[in-house]
N, C-alpha and C positions, 0 to 999 in steps of 0.2 A: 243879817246883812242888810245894808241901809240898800233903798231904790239905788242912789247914786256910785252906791262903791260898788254892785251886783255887777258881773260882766257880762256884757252884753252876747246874744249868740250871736252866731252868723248864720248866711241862708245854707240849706242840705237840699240834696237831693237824694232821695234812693228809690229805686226798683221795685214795686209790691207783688206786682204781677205783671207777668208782659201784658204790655198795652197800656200799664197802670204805671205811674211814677207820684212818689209823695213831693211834696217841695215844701220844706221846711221852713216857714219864714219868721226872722226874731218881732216877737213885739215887747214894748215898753213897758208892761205891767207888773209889779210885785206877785208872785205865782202860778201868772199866764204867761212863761218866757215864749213861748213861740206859739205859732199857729199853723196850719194846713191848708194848703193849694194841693188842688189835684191836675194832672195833667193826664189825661184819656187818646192813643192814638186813636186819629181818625183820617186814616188815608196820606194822603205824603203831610202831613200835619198832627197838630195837636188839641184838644179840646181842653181849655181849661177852668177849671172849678173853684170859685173865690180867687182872692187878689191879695189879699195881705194890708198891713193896713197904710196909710201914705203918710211916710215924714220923709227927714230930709237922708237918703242913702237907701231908702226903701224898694225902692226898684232895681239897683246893683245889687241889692240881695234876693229881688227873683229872678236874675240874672245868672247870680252865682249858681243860686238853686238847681236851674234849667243845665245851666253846661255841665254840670256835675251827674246830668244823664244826657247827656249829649245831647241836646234841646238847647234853641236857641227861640228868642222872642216871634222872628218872623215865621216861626210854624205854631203861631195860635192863632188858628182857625173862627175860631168862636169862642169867647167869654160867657159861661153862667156865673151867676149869684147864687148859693142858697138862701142868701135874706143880706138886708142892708147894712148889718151892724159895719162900724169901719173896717173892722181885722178881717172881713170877709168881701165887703166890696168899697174901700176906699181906694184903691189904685185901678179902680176901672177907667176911668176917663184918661188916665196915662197910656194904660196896656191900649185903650180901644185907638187914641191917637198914634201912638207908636205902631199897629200893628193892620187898622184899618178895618180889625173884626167887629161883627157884631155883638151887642151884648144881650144876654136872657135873663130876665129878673121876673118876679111877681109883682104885678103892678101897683101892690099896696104898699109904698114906701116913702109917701107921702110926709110920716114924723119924720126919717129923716131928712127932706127936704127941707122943714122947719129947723131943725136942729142944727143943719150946715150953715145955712141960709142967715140964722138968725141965734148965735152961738149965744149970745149973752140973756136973751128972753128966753131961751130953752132954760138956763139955770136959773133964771127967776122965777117961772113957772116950776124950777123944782124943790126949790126955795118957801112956796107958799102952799105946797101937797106936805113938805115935810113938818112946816108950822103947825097946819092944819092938824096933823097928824099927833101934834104932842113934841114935837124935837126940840129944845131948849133951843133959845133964842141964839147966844150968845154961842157956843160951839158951832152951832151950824153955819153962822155968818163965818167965823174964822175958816169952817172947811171950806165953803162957798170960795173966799179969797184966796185961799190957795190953788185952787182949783181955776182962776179966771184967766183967760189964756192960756189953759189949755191947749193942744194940738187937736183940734176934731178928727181928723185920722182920715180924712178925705180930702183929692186930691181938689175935685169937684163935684155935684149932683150933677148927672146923666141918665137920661130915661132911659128904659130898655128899648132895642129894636122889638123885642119878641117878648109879650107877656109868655112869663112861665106857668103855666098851670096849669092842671090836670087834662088829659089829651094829647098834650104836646108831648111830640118821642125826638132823642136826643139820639142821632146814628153816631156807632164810634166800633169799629175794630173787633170788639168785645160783642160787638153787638148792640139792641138799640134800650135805650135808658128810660124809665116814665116816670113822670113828676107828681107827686104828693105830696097834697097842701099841708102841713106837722106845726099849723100858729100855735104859739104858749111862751116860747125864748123869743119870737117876735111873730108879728102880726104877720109878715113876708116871708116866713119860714118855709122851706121846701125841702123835703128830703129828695133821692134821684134812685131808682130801685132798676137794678139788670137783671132782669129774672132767671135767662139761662145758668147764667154763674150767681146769681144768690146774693149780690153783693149790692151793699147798700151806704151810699153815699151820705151823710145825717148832717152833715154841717154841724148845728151846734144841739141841736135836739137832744143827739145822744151822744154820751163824751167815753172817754174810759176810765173817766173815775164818774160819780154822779156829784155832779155840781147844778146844783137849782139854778136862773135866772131867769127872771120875765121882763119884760123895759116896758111894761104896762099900761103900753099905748089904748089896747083894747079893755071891752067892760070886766071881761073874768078871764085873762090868763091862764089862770091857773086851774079852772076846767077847760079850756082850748087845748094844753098842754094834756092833761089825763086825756083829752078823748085824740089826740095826736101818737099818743104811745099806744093807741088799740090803734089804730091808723098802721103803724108800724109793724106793730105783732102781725096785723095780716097779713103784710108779705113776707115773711117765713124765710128772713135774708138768714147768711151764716157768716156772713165776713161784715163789718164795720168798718167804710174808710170814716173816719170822724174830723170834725174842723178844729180839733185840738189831740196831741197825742197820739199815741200808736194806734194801728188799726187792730179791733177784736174779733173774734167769733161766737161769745158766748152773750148774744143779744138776747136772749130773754130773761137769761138773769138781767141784766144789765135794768131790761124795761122792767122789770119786778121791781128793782133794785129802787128806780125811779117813781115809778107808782108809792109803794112802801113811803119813802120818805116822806112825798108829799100828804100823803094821809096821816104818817104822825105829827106832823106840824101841822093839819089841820085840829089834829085830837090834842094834840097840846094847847091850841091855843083855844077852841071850847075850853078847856077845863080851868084856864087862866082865867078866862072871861066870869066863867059859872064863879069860881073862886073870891076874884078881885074886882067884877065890873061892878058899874060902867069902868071901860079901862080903853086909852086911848091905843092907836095901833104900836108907840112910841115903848109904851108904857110896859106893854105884854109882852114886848121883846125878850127879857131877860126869863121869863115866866117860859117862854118857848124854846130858845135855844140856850140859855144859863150863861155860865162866864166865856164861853168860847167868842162872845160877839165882843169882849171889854176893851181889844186893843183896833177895834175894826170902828172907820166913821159913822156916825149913827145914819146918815143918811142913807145908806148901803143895808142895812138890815131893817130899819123902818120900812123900805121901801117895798121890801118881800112881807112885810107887817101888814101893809096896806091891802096888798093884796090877794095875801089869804086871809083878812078879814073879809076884804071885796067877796069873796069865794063862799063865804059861811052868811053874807049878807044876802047874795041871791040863792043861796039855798034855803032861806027862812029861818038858819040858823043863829044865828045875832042879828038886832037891831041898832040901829044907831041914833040916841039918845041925848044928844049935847043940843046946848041951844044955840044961838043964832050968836058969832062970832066967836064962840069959845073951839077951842080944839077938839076935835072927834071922840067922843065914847059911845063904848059899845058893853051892851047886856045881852044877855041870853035872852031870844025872840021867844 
């Protein structure tokens, strides 16, 4: 089913555990139909967790969301962020005007202030990592054009009242919350851990199915990420609210699950390299994930190319071997 003909969701709400309310909110993406707002009582109020992402009817759907457990907009107390991506805090500046609460973010979200700020140099600069990288000229410019005016999925940049970060306790009903920093899906990543009840809030760190992504702001992601999942494991949660899909219980498979992957696509792509190199990151792709990546735009899987090469680079693992203007290759160091 094409983007265009897919029907759209609406916002949900339902019940996880007293205290705890999911809010379901549709987003725009081919296999990401919807995303996760948490709503936490805390005293004649609500504490809520991400925002959903901002287009035009996007806030009538955490509208919907909220009445559908008898919550209404003027009992959020306080806005967190787990991290900037849009679908988790593009509608802060609406929610914080609408509502007069403060918001809590990790202060490093500085790319997406670039990104909002300046929508058209963000894709130019991604434009010239993909070149660089090996991506064929001519495809990529065409993906590039489709993709220009886009929706950035933010309402506006808003700095937090209150950096989020380790020390900082979150009071709510449940009891009180503590922040841990989980950078690798973004550099502002924060999971939110209630120890009493075992339950732990992940945003997008940990999903219920395992899906990789890093937006590769920082040097190596993708060791920030593995040493974010021992981050995790140490607090010994048993419930998963996650910022996509149902909530789990069985988190260590899950982090196994995650670890696992990433170390075969690291060992696949050594052996591509060992194989084929010098091989740009473009190049290795099909060598790592096979034909599952043939109907997906190359800039979306180069991109994870890039950076578990970045990964095997500071590990003394491959070198990188191309000369001055050409596209990136890489040989075994």
């Amino acid at each position: 089913m094409t983007q265009t003909a897919r029907k759209r969701e609406l916002g949900r709400g339902e019940r996880v555990l007293p205290g705890v309310w999911r809010l379901r909110l549709p987003l725009p993406w081919p296999g990401v139909p919807h995303g996760n707002a948490w709503a936490l009582a805390a005293g004649d109020g609500i504490i809520l967790v991400d925002t959903g992402i901002h287009e035009p009817g996007s806030m009538d759907q955490l509208v919907r969301a909220l009445d559908q457990v008898n919550l209404r907009l003027e009992h959020i107390k306080l806005l967190v962020c787990t991290h900037a991506h849009s679908d988790h805090y593009g509608q802060a500046a609406t929610i914080v005007d609408e509502t007069g609460c403060e918001l809590w973010m990790h202060p490093r979200y500085e790319d997406m202030v670039k990104h909002a700020d300046d929508p058209e140099g963000a894709m130019n600069r991604r434009m010239e990592i993909a070149l660089q990288s090996g991506v064929p000229e001519a495809p990529l410019r065409k993906f590039m054009a489709e993709r220009k005016g886009d929706n950035p999925g933010i309402a506006r940049v808003i700095a937090p009242d209150q950096p989020l970060v380790p020390g900082v306790e979150i009071g709510t009903d449940l009891g009180t919350w503590t922040v841990h920093e989980t950078p690798g899906h973004a550099p502002n990543h924060v999971c939110l851990y209630q120890a009493d009840h075992r339950l732990l809030i992940s945003g997008d760190h940990l999903l219920g199915r395992v899906s990789l992504y890093f937006d590769g702001f920082d040097p190596d992601p993708v060791g920030d990420f593995l040493r974010s999942l021992d981050v995790v494991e140490g607090l010994d949660a048993r419930l998963c609210l996650a910022g996509h899909g149902r909530s789990f219980s069985d988190l260590q498979a899950h982090i196994e699950a995650n670890r696992s992957l990433v170390h075969e696509r690291l060992d696949n792509l050594v052996k591509v390299v060992g194989d084929r190199g010098p091989i740009s990151p473009f190049d290795s792709a099909y060598g790592v994930y096979g034909d599952s990546i043939k109907h997906i735009p190359p800039y979306w899987w180069t991109s994870k190319m890039i950076l578990y090469m970045r990964h095997l680079e500071a590990a003394g693992k491959v070198r990188k071997v191309s000369e001055p203007g050409e596209p990136d290759r890489f040989e075994l160091a």
